[in-house]
C-alpha positions as a Markdown table, in Angstrom:
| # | Residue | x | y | z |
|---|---|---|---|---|
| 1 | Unk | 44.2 | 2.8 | 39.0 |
| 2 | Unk | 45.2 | 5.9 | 38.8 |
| 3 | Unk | 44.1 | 9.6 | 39.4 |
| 4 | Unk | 42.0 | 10.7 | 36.5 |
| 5 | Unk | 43.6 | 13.4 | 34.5 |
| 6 | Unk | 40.8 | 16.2 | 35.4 |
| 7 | Unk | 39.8 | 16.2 | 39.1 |
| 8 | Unk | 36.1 | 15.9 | 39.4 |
| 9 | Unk | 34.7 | 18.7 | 41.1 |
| 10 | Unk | 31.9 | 18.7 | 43.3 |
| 11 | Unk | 29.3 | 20.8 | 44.1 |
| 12 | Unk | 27.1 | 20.4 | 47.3 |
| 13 | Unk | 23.6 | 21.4 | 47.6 |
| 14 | Unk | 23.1 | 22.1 | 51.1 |
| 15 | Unk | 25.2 | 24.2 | 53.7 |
| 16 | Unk | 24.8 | 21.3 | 56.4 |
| 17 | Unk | 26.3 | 18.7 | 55.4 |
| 18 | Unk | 27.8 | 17.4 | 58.9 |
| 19 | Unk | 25.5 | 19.0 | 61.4 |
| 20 | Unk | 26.8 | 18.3 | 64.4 |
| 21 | Unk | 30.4 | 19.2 | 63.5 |
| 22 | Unk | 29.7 | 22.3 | 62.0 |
| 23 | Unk | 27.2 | 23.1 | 64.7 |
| 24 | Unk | 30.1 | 22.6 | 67.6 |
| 25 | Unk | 32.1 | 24.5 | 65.2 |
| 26 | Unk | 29.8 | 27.6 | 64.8 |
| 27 | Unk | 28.7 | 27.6 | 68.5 |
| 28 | Unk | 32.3 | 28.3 | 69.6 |
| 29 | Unk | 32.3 | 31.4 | 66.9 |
| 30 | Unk | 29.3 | 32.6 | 68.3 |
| 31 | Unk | 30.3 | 32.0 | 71.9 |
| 32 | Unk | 33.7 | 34.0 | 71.7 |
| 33 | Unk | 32.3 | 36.6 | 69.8 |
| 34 | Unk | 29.5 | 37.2 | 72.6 |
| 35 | Unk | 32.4 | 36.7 | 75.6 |
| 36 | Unk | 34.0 | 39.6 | 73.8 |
| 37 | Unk | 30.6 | 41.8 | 73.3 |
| 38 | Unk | 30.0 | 41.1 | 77.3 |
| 39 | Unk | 33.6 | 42.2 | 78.3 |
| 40 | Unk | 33.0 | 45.1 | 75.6 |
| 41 | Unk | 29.8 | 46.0 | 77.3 |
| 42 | Unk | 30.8 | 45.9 | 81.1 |
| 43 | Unk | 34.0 | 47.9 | 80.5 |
| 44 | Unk | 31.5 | 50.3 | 78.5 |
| 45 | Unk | 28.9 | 50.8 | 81.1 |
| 46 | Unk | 32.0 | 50.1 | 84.2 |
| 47 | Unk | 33.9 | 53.5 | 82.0 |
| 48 | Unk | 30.6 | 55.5 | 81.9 |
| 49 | Unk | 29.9 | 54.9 | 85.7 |
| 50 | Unk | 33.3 | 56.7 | 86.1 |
| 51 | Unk | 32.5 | 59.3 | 84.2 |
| 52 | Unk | 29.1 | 59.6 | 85.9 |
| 53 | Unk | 30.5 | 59.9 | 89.3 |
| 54 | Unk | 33.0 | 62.4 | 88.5 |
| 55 | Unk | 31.5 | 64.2 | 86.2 |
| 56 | Unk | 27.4 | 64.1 | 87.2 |
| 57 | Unk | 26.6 | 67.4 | 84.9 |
| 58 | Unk | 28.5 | 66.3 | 82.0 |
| 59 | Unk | 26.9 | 62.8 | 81.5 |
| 60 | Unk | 23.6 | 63.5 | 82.8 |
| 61 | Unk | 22.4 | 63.9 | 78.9 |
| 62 | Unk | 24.3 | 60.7 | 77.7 |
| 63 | Unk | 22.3 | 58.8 | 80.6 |
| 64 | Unk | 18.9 | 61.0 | 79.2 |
| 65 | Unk | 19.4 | 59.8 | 75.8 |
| 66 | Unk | 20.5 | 56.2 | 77.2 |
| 67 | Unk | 17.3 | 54.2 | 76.4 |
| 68 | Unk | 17.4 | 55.3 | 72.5 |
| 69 | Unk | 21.4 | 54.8 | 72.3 |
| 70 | Unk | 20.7 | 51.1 | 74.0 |
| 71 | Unk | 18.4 | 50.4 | 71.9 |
| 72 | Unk | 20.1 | 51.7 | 68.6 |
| 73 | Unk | 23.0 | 49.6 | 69.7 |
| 74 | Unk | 21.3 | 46.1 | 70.1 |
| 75 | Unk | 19.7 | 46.2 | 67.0 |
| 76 | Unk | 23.4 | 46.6 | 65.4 |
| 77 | Unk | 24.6 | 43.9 | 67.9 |
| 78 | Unk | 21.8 | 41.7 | 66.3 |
| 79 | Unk | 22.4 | 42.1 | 63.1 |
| 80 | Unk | 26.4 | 41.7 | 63.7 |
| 81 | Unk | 25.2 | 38.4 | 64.8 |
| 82 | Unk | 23.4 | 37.5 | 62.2 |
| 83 | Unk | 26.8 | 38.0 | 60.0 |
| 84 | Unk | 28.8 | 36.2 | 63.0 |
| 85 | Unk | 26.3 | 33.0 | 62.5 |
| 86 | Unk | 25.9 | 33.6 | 58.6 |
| 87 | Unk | 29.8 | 33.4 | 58.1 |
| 88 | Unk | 30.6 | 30.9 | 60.8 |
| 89 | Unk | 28.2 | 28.3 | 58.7 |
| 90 | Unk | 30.4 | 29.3 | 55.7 |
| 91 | Unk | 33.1 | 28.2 | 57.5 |
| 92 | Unk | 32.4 | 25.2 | 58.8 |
| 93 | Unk | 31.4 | 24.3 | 55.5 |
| 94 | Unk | 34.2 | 24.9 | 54.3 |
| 95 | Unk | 35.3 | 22.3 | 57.0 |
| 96 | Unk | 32.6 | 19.5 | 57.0 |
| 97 | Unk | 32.8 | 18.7 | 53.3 |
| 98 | Unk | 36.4 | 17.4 | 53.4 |
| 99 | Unk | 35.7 | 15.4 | 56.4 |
| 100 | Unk | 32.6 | 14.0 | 54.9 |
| 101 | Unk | 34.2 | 13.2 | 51.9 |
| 102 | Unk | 37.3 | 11.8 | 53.6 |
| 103 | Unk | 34.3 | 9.6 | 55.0 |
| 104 | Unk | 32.8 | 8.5 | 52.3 |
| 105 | Unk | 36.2 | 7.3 | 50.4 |
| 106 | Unk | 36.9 | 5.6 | 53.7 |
| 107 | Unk | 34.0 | 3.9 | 53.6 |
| 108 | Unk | 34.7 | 2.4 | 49.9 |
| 109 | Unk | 38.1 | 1.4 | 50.4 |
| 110 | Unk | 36.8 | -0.1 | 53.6 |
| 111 | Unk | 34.1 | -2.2 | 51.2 |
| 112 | Unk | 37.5 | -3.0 | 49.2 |
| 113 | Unk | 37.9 | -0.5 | 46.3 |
| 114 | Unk | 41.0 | 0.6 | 46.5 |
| 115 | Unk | 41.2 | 3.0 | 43.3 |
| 116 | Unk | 38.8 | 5.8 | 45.3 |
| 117 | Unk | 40.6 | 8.8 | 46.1 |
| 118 | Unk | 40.1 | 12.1 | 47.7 |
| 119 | Unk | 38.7 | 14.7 | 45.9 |
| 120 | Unk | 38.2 | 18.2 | 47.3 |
| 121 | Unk | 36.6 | 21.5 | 46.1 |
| 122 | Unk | 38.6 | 24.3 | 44.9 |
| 123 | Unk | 38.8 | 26.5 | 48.5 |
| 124 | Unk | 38.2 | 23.5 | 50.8 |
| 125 | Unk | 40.3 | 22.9 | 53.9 |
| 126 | Unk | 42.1 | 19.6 | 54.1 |
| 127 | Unk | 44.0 | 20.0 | 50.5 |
| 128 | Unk | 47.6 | 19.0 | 52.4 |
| 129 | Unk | 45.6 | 15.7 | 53.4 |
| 130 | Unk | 44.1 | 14.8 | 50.9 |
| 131 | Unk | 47.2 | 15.0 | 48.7 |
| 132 | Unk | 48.9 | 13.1 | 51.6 |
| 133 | Unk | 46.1 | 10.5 | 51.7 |
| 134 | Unk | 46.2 | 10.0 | 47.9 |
| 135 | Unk | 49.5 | 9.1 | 47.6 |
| 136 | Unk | 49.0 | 6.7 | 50.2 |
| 137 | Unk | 46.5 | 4.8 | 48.4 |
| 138 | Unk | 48.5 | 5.3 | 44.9 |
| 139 | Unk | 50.8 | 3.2 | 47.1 |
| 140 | Unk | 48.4 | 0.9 | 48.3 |
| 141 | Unk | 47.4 | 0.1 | 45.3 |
| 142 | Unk | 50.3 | -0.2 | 43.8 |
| 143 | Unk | 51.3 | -2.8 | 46.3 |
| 144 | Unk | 48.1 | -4.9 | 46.4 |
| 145 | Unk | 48.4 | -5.0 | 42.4 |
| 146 | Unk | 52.3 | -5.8 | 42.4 |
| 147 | Unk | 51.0 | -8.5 | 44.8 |
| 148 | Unk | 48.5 | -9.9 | 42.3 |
| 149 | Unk | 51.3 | -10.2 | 39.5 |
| 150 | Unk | 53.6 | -12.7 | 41.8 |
């Protein structure tokens, strides 16, 4: 059979839709972006220890003022993470629900309907493949049915 004229579209309900996937996924976000924070902070606090040592009178108040600054600062880290995790679940969204619709297709054409194709979201990853994967079963098909005529 072939592709209806007007794709259907599909709309998902919830942002987890393959959990551990997207979960591997977003940890590695998260996980680089805090490597780069640590480096960020030690060559912060390595560059003011320099300056402290050469300059003692000059950075004194910075060092005074230190606890407040700190403080100020990890409440913007937090928050920055908070976007990091916010869009990296986005993302891997944006991931998951081709795979998990590649899935499900699978799984009918594995139970032996072979007019199911792939249909994807408008913004989904995966557009190449599933393009790829339903001209292979337009194929398929084609063959199975050309088989049935003989």
């Amino acid at each position: 059979m072939n592709q209806p004229a007007q794709q259907q579209q599909f709309k998902r309900k919830t942002i987890f839709i393959k959990k551990n996937l997207q979960l591997r996924y977003m940890m590695l976000i998260i996980l680089s972006v805090l490597c780069g924070l640590a480096i960020m902070t030690f060559e912060l606090t390595a560059t003011l220890d320099e300056l402290f040592d050469a300059y003692p009178v000059l950075v004194q108040p910075i060092y005074d003022e230190f606890i407040p600054i700190a403080a100020s600062f990890f409440y913007k880290i937090a928050i920055y993470l908070l976007f990091v995790v916010l869009i990296s679940a986005i993302l891997s969204h944006k991931m998951a629900g081709p795979v998990y619709r590649f899935e499900q297709t699978c799984k009918a054409i594995a139970k032996g309907d072979f007019s199911q194709r792939v249909h994807l979201r408008q913004g989904d990853q995966l557009v190449e493949l599933q393009d790829e994967f339903n001209k292979m079963m337009d194929r398929v098909e084609a063959e199975i049915n050309k088989n049935k005529q003989k």
